[in-house]
C-alpha positions in Angstrom: -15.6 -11.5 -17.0 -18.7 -9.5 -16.4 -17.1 -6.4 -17.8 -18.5 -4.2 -15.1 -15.4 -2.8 -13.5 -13.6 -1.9 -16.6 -17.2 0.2 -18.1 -16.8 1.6 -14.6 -12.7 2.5 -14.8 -13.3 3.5 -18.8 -16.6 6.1 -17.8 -14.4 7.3 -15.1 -11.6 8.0 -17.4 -13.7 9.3 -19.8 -14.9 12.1 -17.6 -11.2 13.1 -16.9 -9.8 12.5 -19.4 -12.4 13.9 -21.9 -11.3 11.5 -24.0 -10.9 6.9 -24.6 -7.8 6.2 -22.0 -5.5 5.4 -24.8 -1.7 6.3 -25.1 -2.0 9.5 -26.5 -4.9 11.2 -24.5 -3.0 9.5 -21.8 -0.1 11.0 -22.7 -1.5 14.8 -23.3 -3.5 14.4 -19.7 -0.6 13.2 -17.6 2.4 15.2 -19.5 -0.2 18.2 -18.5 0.1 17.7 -14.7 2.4 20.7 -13.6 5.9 19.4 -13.0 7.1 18.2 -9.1 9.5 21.2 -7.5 11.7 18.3 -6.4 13.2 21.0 -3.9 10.2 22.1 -2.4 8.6 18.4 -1.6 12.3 17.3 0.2 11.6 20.5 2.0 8.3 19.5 2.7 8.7 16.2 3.5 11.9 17.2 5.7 10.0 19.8 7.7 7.0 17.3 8.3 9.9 14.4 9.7 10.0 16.9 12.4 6.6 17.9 13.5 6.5 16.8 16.9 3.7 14.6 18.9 3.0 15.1 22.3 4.0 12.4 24.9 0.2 11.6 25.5 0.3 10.2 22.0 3.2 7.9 22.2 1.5 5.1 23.2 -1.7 5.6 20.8 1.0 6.2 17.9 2.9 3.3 18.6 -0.7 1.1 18.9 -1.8 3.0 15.5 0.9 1.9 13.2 0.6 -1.4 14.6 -2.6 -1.8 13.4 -1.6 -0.5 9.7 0.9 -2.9 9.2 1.1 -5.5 6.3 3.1 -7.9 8.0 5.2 -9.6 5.0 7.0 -12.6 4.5 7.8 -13.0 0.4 10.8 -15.4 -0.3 11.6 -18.0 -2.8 12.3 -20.2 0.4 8.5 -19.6 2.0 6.7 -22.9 3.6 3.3 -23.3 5.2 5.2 -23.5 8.2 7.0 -19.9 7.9 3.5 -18.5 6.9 1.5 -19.9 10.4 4.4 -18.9 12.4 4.0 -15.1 10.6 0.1 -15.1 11.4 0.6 -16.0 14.8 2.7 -13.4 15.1 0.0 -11.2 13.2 -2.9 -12.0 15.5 -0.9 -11.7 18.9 2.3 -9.5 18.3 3.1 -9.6 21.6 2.2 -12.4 23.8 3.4 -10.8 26.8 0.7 -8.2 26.3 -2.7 -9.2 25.2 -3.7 -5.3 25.1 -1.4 -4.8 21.8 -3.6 -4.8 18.7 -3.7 -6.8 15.8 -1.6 -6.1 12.4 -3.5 -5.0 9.5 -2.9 -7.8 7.3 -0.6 -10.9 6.5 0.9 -10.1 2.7 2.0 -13.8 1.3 2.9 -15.3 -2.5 -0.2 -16.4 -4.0 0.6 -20.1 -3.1 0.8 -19.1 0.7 -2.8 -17.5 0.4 -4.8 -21.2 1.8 -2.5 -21.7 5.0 -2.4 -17.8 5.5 -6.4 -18.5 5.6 -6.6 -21.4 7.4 -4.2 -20.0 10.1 -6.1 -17.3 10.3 -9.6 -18.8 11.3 -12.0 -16.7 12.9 -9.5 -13.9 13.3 -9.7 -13.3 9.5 -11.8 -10.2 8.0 -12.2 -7.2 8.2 -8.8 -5.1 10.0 -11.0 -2.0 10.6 -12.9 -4.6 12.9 -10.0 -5.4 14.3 -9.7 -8.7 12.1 -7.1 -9.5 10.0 -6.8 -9.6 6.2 -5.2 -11.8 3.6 -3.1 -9.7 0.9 -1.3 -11.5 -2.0 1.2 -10.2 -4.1 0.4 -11.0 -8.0 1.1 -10.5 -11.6 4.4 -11.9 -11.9 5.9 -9.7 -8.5 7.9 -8.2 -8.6 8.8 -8.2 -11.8 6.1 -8.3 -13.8 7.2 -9.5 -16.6 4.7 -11.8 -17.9 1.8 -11.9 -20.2 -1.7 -10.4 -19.1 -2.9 -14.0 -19.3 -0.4 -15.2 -16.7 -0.8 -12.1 -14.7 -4.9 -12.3 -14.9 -4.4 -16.2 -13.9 -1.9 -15.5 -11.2 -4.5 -12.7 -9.3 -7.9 -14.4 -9.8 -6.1 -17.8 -8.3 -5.1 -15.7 -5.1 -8.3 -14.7 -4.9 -10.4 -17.7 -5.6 -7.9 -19.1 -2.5 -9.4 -16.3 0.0 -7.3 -13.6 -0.2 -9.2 -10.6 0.8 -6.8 -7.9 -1.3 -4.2 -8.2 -4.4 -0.9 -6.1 -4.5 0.1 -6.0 -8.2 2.8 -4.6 -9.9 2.7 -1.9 -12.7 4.7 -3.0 -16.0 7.4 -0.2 -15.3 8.8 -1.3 -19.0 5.8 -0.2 -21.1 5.2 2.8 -18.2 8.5 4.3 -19.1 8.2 3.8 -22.9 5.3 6.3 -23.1 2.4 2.6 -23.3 0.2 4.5 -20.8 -2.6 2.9 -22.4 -1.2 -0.7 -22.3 -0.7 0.0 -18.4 -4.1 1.3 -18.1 -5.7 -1.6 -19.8 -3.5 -4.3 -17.3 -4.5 -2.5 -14.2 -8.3 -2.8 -15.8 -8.0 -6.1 -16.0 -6.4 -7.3 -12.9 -9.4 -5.1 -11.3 -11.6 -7.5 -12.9 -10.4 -10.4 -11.9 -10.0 -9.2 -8.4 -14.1 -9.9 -8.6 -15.6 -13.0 -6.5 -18.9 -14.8 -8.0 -20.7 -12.9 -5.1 -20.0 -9.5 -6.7 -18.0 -8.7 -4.2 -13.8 -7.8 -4.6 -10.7 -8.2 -3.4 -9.1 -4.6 -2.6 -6.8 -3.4 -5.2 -3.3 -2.3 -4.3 -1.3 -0.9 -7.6 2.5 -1.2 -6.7 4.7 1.9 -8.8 8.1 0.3 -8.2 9.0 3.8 -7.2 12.7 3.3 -7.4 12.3 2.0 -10.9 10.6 5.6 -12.6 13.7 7.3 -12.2 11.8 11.2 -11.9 9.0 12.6 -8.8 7.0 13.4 -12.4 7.0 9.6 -13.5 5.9 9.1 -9.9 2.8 11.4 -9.8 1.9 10.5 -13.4 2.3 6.6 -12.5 -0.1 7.7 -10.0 -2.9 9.0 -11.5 -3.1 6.7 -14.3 -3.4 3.9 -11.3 -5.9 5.7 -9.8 -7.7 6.5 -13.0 -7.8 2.7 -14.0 -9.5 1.9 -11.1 -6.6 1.4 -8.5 -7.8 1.1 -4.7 -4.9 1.5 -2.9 -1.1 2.9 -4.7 1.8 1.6 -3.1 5.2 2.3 -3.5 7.5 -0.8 -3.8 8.2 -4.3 -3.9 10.6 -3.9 -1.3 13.0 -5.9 -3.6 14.5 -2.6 -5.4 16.0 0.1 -3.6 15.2 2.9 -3.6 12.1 1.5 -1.7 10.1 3.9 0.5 11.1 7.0 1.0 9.0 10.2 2.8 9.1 12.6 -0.3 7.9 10.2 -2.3 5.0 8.7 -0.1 4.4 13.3 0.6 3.9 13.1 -3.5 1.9 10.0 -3.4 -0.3 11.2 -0.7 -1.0 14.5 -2.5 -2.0 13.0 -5.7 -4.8 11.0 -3.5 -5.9 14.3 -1.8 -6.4 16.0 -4.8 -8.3 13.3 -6.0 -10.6 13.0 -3.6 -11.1 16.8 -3.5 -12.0 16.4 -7.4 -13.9 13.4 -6.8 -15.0 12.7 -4.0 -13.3 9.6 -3.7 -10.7 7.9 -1.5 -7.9 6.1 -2.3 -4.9 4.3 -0.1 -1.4 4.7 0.3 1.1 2.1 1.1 4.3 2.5 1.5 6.5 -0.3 1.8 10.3 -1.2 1.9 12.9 0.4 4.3 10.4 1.1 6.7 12.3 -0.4 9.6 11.9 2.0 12.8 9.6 3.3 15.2 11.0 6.9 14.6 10.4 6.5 10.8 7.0 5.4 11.3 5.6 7.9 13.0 7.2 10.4 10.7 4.8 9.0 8.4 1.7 8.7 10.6 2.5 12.8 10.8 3.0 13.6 6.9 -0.7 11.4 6.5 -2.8 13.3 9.2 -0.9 16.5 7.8 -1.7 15.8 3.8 -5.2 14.1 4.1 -6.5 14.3 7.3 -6.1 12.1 10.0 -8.8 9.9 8.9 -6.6 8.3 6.3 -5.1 6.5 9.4 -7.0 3.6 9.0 -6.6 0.2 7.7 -8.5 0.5 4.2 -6.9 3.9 3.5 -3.3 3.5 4.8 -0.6 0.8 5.3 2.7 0.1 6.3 4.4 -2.9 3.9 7.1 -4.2 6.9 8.9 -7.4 7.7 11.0 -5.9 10.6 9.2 -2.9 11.8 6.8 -4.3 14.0 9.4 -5.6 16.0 11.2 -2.1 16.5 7.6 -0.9 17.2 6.9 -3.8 20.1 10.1 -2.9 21.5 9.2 0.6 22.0 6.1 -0.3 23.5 7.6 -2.1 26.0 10.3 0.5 26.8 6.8 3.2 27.3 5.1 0.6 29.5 8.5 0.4 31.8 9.3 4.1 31.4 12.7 2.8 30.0 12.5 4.7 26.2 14.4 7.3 25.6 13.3 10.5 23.6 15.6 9.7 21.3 13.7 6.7 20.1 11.0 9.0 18.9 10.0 11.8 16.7 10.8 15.6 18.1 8.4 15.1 21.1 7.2 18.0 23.7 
């Protein structure tokens, strides 16, 4: 390892945290945050579920989460086979209409990552060009419970196979045991090996568990330390623990990154992911971002939807809007 992302992630810290990222400076920094009115963000997240969009924007709504979505397949009983049929899918979600966009990304095991690639072809790159991306769950998902050795192994092998970003999962164990400093060091490392020989690196996407950290506090301390050790994207869930997603959480989540940027300059992305299922529920969320952060967090490297069934609602409601067959009902408040 060339050691440059974790002097980067440590200086960074350093200037925060006015002291070295271990447990208890961790500790004193993140048990300093003020604590979450849990009544207040339901309230706010409740009264942002019912903004309304006007009927002009149906269509460019619809389009726009589209093109955020992580389109997931991640079962013991994956094959090569499963993963072309979901790229196909990806690059041409609906074959009856060639003006529906791309999704964002396919999001495969680590052993999926070559035939997600290959599948791919030329349509692979970049999604804010309207390509599409390679993401690969690592370090022991969802779990996590494996050595940093494994976990190191596990994400540079995605990447070395093509995988363009890495969705890794916090160790929630050590997290809610007070080892902030053990999770900061992991998330360090797993930055690191995200690096190709080119320099370049795969996009880092640091997965809470959300439904796992019990408290809105463990939440927004879970992450800052993510984003403080280097963290390019925080995400909310597996999808494989329930609670997943939810819209107070991804409110708290999205505040964390604005006041981060407004302290640093710097921006980070939000996925959530898990339960996500709906039209209706999407947009809520497109709403909550362009109310939190600005509207240009609605774009691939800065927001994503983790979904296995929600592009299909989302396709469906297209085609009702194209046919004037949807029903308001299908939809946020709308006037």
């Amino acid at each position: 390892m060339s050691g440059t992302s974790i002097v980067s992630a440590r200086e960074r810290a350093l200037a925060v945290l006015g002291g070295e990222p271990d447990d208890a400076t961790l500790r004193r920094y993140l048990h300093g945050i003020p604590g979450i009115d849990a009544v207040g963000l339901e309230q706010r997240a409740a009264g942002l579920g019912t903004r309304s969009i006007k009927t002009t924007s149906k269509r460019w709504a619809l389009d726009r989460i589209i093109s955020l979505i992580d389109l997931t397949t991640l079962e013991g009983a994956d094959t090569p086979g499963k993963v072309r049929s979901l790229v196909a899918k990806a690059m041409t979600p609906d074959p009856a209409d060639p003006t529906s966009p791309r999704v964002a990304a396919v999001c495969v095991y680590g052993d999926m990552v070559p035939f997600a690639v290959d599948a791919l072809g030329a349509a692979h790159g970049d999604p804010d060009d309207g390509l599409v991306s390679v993401a690969a769950v690592a370090t022991a998902f969802p779990s996590g419970r494996a050595s940093l050795a494994i976990k190191l192994a596990d994400t540079a092998d995605a990447v070395a196979a093509g995988a363009d970003e890495i969705d890794m999962v916090i160790d929630r164990g050590a997290f809610l045991a007070g080892r902030y400093g053990e999770v900061f060091d992991q998330i360090v490392q797993v930055k690191e090996a995200c690096r190709r020989p080119d320099g370049s690196a795969a996009s880092l996407k640091v997965i809470l568990e959300t439904g796992e950290l019990n408290t809105y506090d463990n939440v927004r301390r879970a992450s800052w330390l993510s984003i403080l050790a280097g963290g390019d994207f925080i995400k909310t869930s597996t999808g494989k623990v329930s609670p997943a997603a939810t819209l107070p959480v991804t409110l708290l989540m999205l505040e964390v990154v604005r006041d981060w940027h407004l302290a640093t300059g710097q921006r980070i992305g939000v996925k959530p992911a898990g339960g996500i299922r709906s039209s209706k529920d999407a947009i809520k969320y497109l709403v909550t971002v362009a109310e939190t952060v600005g509207e240009e967090w609605l774009r691939p490297h800065l927001f994503r939807f983790g979904a296995s069934s929600l592009l299909n609602d989302v396709l469906l409601q297209r085609q009702k809007l194209a046919t004037g067959h949807y029903s308001g009902a299908d939809y946020v408040t709308i006037d």
